[in-house]
C-alpha positions in Angstrom: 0.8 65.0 -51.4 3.5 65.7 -53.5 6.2 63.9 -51.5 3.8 60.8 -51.5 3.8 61.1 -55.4 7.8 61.4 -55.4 8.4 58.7 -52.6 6.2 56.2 -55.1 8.3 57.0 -58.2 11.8 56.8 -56.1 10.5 53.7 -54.8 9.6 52.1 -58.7 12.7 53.4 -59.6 14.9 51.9 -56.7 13.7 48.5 -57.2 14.0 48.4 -60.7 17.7 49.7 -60.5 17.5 46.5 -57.9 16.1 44.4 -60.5 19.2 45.4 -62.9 21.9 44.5 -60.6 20.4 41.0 -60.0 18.5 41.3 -57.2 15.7 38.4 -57.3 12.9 39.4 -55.6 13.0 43.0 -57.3 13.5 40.9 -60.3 10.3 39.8 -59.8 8.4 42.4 -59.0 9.1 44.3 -62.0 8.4 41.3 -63.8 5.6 40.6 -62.4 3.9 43.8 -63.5 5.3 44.5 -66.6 3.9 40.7 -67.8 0.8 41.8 -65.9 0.9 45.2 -68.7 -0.5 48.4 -66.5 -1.9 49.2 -69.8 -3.9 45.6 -70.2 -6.4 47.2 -66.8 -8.6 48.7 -69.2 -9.2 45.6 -70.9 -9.2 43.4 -68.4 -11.8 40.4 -68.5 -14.5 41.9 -66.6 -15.0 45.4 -68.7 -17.0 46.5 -66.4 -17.9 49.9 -68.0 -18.4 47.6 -71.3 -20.5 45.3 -70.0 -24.3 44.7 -70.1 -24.4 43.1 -66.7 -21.5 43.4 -65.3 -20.0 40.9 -62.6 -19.5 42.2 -59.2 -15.9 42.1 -57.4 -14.9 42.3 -54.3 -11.3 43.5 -54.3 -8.8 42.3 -51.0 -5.3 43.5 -51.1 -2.2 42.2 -49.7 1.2 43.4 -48.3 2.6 40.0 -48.6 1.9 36.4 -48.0 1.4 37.4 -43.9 -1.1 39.4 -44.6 -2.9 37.3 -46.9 -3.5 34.7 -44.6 -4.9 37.3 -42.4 -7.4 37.8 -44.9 -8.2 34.6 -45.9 -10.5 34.0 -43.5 -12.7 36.9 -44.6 -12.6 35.4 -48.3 -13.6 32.8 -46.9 -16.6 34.0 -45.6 -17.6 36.1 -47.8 -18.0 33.9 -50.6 -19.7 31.1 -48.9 -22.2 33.9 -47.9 -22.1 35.8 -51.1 -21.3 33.1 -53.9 -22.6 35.9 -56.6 -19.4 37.8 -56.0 -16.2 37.4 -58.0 -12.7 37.7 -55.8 -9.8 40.0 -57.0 -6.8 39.2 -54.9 -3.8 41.7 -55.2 -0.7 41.2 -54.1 1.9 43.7 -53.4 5.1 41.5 -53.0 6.0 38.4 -54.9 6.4 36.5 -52.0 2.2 36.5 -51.7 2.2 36.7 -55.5 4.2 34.1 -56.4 2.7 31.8 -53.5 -0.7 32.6 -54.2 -1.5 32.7 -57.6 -3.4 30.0 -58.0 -5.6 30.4 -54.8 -8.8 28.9 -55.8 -11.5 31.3 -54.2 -9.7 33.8 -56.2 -11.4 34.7 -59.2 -8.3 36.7 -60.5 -4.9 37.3 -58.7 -2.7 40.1 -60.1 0.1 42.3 -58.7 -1.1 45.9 -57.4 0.3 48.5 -60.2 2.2 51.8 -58.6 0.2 53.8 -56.4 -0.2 56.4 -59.0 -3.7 58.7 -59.9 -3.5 57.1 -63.6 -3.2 53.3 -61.9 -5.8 53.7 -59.8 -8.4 55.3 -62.3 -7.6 52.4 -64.0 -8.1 49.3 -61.4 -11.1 51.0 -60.2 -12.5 51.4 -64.1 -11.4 47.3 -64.6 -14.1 45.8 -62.6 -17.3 46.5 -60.9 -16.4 46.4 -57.4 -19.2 46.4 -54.4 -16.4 46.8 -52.0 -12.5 46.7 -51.4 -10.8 45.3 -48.2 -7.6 46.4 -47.3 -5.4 44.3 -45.2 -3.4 45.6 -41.9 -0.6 48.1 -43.0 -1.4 49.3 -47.1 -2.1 52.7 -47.6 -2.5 53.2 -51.0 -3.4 57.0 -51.4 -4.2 57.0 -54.9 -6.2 54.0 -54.9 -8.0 55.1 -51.4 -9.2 58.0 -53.0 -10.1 56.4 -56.6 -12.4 54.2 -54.5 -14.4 56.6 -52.6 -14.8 58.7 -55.7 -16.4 55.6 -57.2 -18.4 55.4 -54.4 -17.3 51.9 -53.6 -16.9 51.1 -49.9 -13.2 50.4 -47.9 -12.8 48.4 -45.2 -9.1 48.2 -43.6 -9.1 44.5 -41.4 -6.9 43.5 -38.8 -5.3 47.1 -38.8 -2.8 47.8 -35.6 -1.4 51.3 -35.5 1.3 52.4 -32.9 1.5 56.2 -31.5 4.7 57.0 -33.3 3.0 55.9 -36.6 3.6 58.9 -39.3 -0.4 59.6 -39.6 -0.2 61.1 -35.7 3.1 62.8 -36.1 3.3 66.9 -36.1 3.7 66.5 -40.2 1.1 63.3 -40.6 -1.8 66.0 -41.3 -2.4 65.3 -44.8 -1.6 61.9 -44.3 -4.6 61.2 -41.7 -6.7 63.5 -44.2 -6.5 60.4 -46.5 -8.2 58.0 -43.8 -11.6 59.7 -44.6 -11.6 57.8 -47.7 -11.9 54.7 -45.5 -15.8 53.6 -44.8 -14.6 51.3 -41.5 -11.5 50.3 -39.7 -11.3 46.7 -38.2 -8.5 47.2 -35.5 -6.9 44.6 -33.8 -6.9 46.6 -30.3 -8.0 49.2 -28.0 -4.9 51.1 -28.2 -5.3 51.6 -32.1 -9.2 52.3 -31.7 -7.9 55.2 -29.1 -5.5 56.8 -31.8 -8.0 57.1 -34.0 -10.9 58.1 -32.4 -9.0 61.1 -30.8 -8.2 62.5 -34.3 -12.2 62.5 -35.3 -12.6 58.9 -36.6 -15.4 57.1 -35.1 -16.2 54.8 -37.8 -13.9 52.2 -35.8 -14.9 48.3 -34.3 -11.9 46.6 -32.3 -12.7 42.8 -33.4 -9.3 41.5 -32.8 -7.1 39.5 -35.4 -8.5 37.8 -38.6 -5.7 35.5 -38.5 -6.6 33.6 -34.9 -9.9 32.8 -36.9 -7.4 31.0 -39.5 -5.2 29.5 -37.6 -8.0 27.9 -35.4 -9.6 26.5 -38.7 -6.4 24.8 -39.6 -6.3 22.8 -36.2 -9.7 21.7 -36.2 -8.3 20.2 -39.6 -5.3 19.1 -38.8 -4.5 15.9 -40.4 -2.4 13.0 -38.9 1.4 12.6 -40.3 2.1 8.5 -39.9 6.3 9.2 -40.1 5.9 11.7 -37.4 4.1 9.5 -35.0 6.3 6.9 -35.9 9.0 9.4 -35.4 7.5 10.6 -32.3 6.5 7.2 -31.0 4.6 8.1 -27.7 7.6 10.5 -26.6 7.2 14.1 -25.6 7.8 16.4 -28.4 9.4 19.9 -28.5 8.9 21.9 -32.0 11.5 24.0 -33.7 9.4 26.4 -36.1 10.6 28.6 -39.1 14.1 28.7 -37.1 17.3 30.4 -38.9 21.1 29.9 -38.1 21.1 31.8 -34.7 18.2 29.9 -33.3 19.7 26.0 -34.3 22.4 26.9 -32.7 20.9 27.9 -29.7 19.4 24.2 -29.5 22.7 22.8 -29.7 24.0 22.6 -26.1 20.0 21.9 -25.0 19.9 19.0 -27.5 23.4 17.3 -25.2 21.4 16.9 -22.2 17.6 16.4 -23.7 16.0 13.9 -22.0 15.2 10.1 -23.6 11.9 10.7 -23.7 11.9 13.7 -25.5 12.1 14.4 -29.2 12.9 17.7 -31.5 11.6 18.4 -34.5 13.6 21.3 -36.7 11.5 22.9 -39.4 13.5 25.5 -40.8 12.4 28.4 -42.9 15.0 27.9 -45.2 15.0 24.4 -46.8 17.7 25.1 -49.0 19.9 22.4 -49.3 22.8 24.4 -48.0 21.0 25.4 -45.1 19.9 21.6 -44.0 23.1 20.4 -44.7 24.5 22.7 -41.7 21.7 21.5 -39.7 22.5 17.8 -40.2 26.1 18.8 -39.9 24.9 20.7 -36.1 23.0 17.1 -35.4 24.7 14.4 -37.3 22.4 12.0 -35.5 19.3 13.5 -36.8 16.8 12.1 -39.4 15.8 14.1 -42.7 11.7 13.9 -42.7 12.0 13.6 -46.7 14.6 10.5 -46.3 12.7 8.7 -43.5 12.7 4.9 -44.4 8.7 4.0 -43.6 10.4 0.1 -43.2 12.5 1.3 -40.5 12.0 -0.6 -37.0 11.4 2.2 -34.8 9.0 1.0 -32.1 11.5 -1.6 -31.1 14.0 0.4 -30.5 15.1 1.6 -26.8 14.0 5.2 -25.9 18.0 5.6 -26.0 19.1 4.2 -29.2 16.5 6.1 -31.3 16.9 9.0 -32.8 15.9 11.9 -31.0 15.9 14.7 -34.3 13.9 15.2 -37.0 14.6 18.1 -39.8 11.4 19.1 -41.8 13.2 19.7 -44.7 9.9 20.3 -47.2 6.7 23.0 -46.4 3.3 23.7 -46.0 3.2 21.3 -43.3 4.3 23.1 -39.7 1.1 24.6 -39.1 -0.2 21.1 -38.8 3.2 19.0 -37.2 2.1 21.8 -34.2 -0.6 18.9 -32.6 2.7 16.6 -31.8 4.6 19.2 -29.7 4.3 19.9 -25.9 6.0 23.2 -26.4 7.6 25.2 -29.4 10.2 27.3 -30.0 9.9 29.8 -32.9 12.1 31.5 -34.8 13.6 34.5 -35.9 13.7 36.4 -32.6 17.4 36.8 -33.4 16.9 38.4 -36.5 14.5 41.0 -37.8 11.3 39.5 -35.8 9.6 36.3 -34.9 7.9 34.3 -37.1 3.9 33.3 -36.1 3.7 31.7 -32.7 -0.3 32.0 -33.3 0.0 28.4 -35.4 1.3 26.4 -32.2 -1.1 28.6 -29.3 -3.8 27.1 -31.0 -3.0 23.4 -30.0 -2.2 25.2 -26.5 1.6 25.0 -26.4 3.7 27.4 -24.8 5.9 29.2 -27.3 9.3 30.3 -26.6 11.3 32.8 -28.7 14.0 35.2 -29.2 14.6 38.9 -28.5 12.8 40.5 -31.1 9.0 40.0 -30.7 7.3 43.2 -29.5 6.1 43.9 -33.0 3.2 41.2 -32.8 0.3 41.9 -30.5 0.1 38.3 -29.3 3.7 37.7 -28.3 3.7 40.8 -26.0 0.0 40.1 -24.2 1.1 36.2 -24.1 5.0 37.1 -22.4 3.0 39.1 -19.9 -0.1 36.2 -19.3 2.9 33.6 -18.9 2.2 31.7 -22.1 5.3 32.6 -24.4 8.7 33.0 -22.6 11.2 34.9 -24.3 15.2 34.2 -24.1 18.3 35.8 -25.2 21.1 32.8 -24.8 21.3 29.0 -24.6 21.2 29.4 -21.4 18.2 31.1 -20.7 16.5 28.3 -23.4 17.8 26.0 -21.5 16.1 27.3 -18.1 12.9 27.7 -20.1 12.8 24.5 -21.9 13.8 22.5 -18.5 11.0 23.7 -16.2 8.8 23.4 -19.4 9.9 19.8 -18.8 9.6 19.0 -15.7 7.3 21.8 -13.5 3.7 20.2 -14.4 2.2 22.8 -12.8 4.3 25.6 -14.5 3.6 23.5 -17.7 -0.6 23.1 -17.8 -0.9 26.6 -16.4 1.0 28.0 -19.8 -0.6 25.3 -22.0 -4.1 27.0 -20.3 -3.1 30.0 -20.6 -2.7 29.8 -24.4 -5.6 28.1 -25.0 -7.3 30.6 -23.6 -5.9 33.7 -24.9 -6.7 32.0 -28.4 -10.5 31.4 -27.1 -10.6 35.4 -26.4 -9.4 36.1 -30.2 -11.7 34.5 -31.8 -14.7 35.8 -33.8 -12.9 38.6 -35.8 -14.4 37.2 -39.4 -18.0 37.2 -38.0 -17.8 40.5 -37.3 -16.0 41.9 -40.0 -18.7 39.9 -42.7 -21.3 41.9 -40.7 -20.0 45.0 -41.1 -19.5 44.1 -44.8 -23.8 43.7 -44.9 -24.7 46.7 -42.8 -22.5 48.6 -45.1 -24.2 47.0 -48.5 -27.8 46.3 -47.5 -28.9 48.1 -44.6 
C-alpha cells in the first residue's frame, strides 16, 4: 500500500499549497486540524487507556455534510436505544465540519486527521470505542485496519459501489484486501451486494438508504410557514430547490406563460447577495421571503395582480417549504450533479431535473418508475412542467408513484441498529 501512503501525503500537501494561495475551503481544512493539534489525540478528554472506567464511544465518520445526514438517522437511534454511549462525530470536509459542530447528540465533533498508521494508532488509543460506522464512500486504510486490530467492530452504512469502482479493477487486489477489516456492509442495492459477494464477502445486508429514514422524519415534522401560505394563498405551487445560474434561467421563458393560479418559489443554494440580486434582476416582479411585509394585503388581491415569485433567500428551511409544492424542480443537473430530490418525494411530488443525475440511486429507479422527469432545455421543462399542470391523471400517477417508491425505502435504520446488537450482544 505504498501508493496509498503517497496518494495521502500528496493529497495533505496539495491542499495545504491550496490553503497558501487563498483557497477557503483548503483554508479551512488545514485549519481545522492544526487547531484540532494531531498531537492533542492522546490526551483527549476521554483517556481511555488512562481511565478507571472508561466511557464507551461510538465513532461515525463523514465525507461531508451529505453523508452526515445519511447517518443521522442511525445516531439517532442508537442513542435513544443506547443512552450509555458517548458519540464521536468526524468530519472529513469543513462543509460537515463547520455545519455540524455543534450537533447536539454529538458528544464530540472533530475533523478526521490524515489517513496515516501514526493517526490512526492514535484516534483508536483516544477513546474506548464499542464500534465505528463508516458512512457510504470513506475508506480510510489506516484507520480500517487500526480498528480491527483493536478488535473494535466496522460497519460501512448506506454504501453503493459501481463495477468500475477501483476495489474490482485488474490492480484493486490490495485494495479489496482492506475490506476484510470491515465486520458488515449495509448497501444501498442489489447490484453493490452482487460485487461484493463475488469477490468472497458475504458479510453483506442490502437495507436500502439511511437517508429516506431521514427525510421521512422531517415531513412527519414539518412545520407550517404563515408567509408562505400567505404567499401561496390556496394557489398551486411549483418549488425551485438548491437551483444555480443555469437552472433560473431555465424558468425564465416557463415563468412568461405560468398560469394565475400557479406560484414559484426559488430557493437557491447560493444565497449570496450577488447571486439573489441576479435572480430578482431575472424576476423583477418577484418577492424576497426575508423582505416579505406580514401587513401586506395579499388575500385581496386578484389571482392576476399578485405576485406569482418568491426567492428563499435564507436556509435550513427547503426541506420543509416541500409540503406547499405540487411538483419540484431541483437543481444542479446542469452542473456537476443534482442536489437531493429525496426531500420533495417524501411529500409525493414529482421532481424534475437536469442532465446530470445518474449518480444517485433514486433519480435513476424514479426516471424509469415515471416519478422524476429529466430535461435538457426550456423547452423540454416547459413540456414537463405543462402536462404536470394540466394531465391529472399523468399528475396523481407520478405523485403515487413517488410516494410509493419512498414507502419501499424505508426501514434502513431498523435494520442497521440490529445489526449493531447482533454484532455486540449476541
Amino acid at each position: 500500500m505504498i501508493l496509498y501512503a503517497i496518494g495521502v501525503h500528496l493529497y495533505s500537501f496539495g491542499v495545504k499549497v491550496a490553503a497558501l494561495f487563498g483557497n477557503a475551503k483548503a483554508k479551512q481544512w488545514v485549519e481545522g486540524r492544526k487547531k484540532q493539534g494531531v498531537l492533542s489525540l492522546s490526551k483527549g478528554p476521554a483517556a481511555a487507556e488512562k481511565a478507571a472506567e472508561p466511557d464507551a464511544w461510538i465513532w461515525f465518520h463523514a465525507a461531508s455534510l451529505g453523508e452526515f445526514e445519511q447517518g443521522r438517522p442511525v445516531i439517532e437511534a442508537l442513542k435513544k436505544d443506547f443512552p450509555q454511549y458517548k458519540i464521536l462525530l468526524s468530519f472529513f470536509s469543513p462543509s460537515g465540519y463547520e455545519i455540524r459542530k455543534d450537533y447536539p447528540l454529538a458528544d464530540e465533533v472533530l475533523y478526521l486527521p490524515t489517513d496515516t498508521p501514526r493517526h490512526a494508532a492514535q484516534w483508536v488509543r483516544r477513546h474506548h470505542f464499542v464500534a465505528a460506522f463508516f458512512i457510504k464512500y470513506e475508506f480510510w486504510f489506516n484507520y480500517m485496519r487500526a480498528l480491527k486490530q483493536a478488535g473494535i467492530p466496522l460497519f460501512y452504512i448506506s454504501l453503493i459501489l459501481k463495477p468500475e469502482s477501483y476495489f474490482f479493477q485488474w490492480y484493486g487486489t490490495k485494495f479489496r484486501k482492506q475490506l476484510d477489516n470491515v465486520t458488515h456492509f449495509f448497501v444501498q442495492d442489489e447490484t453493490t451486494e452482487r460485487l461484493l459477494q463475488k469477490h468472497g464477502f458475504g458479510n453483506v445486508t442490502v437495507c436500502g438508504d439511511t437517508r429516506f429514514d431521514r427525510v421521512a422524519a422531517i415531513a412527519q415534522q414539518a412545520k407550517p410557514f404563515a408567509d408562505i401560505e400567505r404567499f401561496v394563498g390556496g394557489r398551486k405551487c411549483i418549488i425551485a430547490g438548491s437551483t444555480w445560474p443555469p437552472d433560473e434561467k431555465l424558468l425564465v421563458p416557463f415563468v412568461a406563460t405560468m398560469p394565475d393560479d400557479y406560484c414559484l418559489i426559488i430557493a437557491p443554494h447560493d444565497i449570496s447577495e450577488n447571486h439573489v440580486g441576479q435572480i430578482m434582476a431575472m424576476f423583477p416582479e418577484a418577492q424576497r421571503f426575508t423582505k416579505m411585509d406580514p401587513d401586506q394585503p395579499l388575500g385581496s388581491l386578484s389571482l392576476s395582480k399578485r405576485p406569482q415569485i418568491l426567492v428563499v433567500d435564507t436556509i435550513g428551511i427547503l426541506s420543509q417549504l416541500y409540503q406547499y409544492a405540487r411538483f419540484v424542480y431541483i437543481g444542479g443537473g446542469f452542473g456537476v450533479n443534482i442536489h437531493n430530490i429525496q426531500e420533495p418525494v417524501t411529500f409525493g411530488c414529482p421532481v424534475v431535473f437536469g442532465p446530470k443525475y445518474k449518480s444517485f440511486k433514486e433519480a435513476v429507479d424514479l426516471v424509469a418508475l415515471q416519478g422524476a422527469f429529466p430535461v435538457t432545455n426550456a423547452e423540454g421543462l416547459a413540456m414537463v412542467f405543462n402536462r404536470l399542470m394540466t394531465d391529472e391523471v399523468f399528475y396523481q400517477k407520478a405523485s403515487k408513484t413517488c410516494l410509493d417508491y419512498l414507502n419501499s425505502q424505508l426501514g434502513a435504520t431498523k435494520t442497521i441498529v440490529k445489526g449493531f446488537k447482533n454484532a455486540l450482544f449476541s
